[in-house]
C-alpha positions in Angstrom: 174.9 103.4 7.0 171.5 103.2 9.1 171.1 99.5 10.1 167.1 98.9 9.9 165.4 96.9 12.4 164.2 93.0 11.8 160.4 93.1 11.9 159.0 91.9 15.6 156.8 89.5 16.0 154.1 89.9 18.2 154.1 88.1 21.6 150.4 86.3 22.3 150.8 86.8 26.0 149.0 90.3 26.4 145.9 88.0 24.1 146.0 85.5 25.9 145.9 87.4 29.8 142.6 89.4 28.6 141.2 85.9 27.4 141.8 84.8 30.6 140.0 87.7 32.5 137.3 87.3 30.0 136.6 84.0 30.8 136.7 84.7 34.6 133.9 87.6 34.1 131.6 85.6 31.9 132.1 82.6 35.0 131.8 85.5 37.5 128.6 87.1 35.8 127.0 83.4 35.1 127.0 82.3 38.9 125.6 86.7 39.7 122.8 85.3 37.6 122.3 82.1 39.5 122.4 83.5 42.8 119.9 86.1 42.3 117.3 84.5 40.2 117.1 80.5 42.9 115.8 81.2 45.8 118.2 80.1 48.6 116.6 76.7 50.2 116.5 76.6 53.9 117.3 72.8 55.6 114.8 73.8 58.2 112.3 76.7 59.0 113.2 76.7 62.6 116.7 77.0 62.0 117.4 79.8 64.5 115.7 77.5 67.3 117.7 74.3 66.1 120.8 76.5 66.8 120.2 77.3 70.1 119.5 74.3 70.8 122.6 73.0 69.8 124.5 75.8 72.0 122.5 74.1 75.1 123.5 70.6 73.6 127.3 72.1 73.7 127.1 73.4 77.0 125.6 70.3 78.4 128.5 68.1 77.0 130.5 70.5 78.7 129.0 70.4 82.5 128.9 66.4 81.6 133.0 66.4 81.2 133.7 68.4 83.6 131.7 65.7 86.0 134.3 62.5 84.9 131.2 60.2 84.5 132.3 57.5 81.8 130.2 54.9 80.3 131.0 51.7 78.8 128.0 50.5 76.1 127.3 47.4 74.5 124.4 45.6 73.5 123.0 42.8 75.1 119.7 40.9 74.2 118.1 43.2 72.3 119.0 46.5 74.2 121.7 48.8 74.7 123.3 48.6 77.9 125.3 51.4 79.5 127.3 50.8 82.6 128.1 54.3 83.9 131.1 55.2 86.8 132.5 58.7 88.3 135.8 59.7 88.0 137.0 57.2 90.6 135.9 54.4 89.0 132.8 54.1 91.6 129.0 53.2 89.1 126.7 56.1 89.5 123.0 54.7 90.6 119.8 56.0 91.0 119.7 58.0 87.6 116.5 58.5 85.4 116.9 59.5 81.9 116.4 58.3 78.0 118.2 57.0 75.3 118.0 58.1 71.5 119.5 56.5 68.8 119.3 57.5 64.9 120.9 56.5 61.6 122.3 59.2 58.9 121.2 56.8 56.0 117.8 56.0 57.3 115.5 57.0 59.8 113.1 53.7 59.8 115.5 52.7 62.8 115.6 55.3 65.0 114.2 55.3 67.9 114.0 56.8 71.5 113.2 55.5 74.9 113.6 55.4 78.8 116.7 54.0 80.3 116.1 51.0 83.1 118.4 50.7 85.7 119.0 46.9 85.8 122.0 46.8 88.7 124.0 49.3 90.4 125.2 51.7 87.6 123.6 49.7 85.0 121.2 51.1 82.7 119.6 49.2 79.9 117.2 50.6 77.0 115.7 48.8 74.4 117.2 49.6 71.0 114.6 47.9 68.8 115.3 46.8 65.0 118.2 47.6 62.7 121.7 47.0 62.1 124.5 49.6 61.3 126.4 53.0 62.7 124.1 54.9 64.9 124.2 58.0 66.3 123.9 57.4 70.2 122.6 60.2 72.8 122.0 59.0 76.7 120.2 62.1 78.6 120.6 60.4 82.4 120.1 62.8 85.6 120.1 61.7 89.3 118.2 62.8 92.1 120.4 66.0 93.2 119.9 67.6 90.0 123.2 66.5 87.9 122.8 66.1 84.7 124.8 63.7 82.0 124.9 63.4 78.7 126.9 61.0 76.4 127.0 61.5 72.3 128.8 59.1 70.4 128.7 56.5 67.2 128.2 53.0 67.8 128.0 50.1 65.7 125.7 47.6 65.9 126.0 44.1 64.5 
């Protein structure tokens, strides 16, 4: 007596793994289309320039830690004041530099401008209109030919 097999039903797993691919190729194909028929936009034409120039920014951040100078900002009657020391704790005077300050949402308040030293270690630029986060960069240098630079974010009330 030959015992005959129940009839199998067919499992949808071996449909459904080639639908899958399928839909990854017709994806994968759509965005080979995209890329070669936009032109890529460029944020800047000088873009090679802007990125050396932020390899000198780097590298001046890096001489301007390895000096210890610290600077404590605020703002006082409508400037920006920064009061900057050595390592020791001593204000460094007799520096010469400028101060620019810009705004990722807007650029009707940036501005840029020389730094007045007001008292020993004392430096005061004017910071002109606007409230908000900005974007703070001192450039100060002294007389034997160190150089300083301080980046940071700063609210202004």
């Amino acid at each position: 007596m030959s015992a005959t097999a129940p009839p199998t039903q067919r499992s949808p797993w071996p449909w459904a793994i080639a639908a899958g691919m399928g839909v990854v190729f017709a994806v994968n194909g759509f965005m080979f289309y995209l890329a070669n028929t936009h032109r890529p936009i460029l944020e800047a034409e000088d873009y090679y320039e802007r990125g050396l120039e932020h390899d000198r920014v780097i590298e001046a951040e890096r001489a301007s830690a390895r000096l210890g100078w610290r600077a404590d900002v605020a703002v006082v009657d409508g400037g920006v004041r920064y009061t900057v020391s050595d390592r020791d704790g001593q204000r460094v005077t007799g520096l010469v530099g400028a101060l620019a300050m810009t705004r990722a949402d807007t650029r009707a308040y940036d501005r840029e401008g020389p730094f007045v030293e007001v008292g020993p270690g004392v430096y005061r630029a004017v910071r002109g209109d606007g409230h908000g986060l900005f974007r703070l960069r001192a450039h100060l240098a002294g007389a034997a030919g160190t150089s300083w630079v301080d980046a940071r974010h700063f609210e202004i009330p």
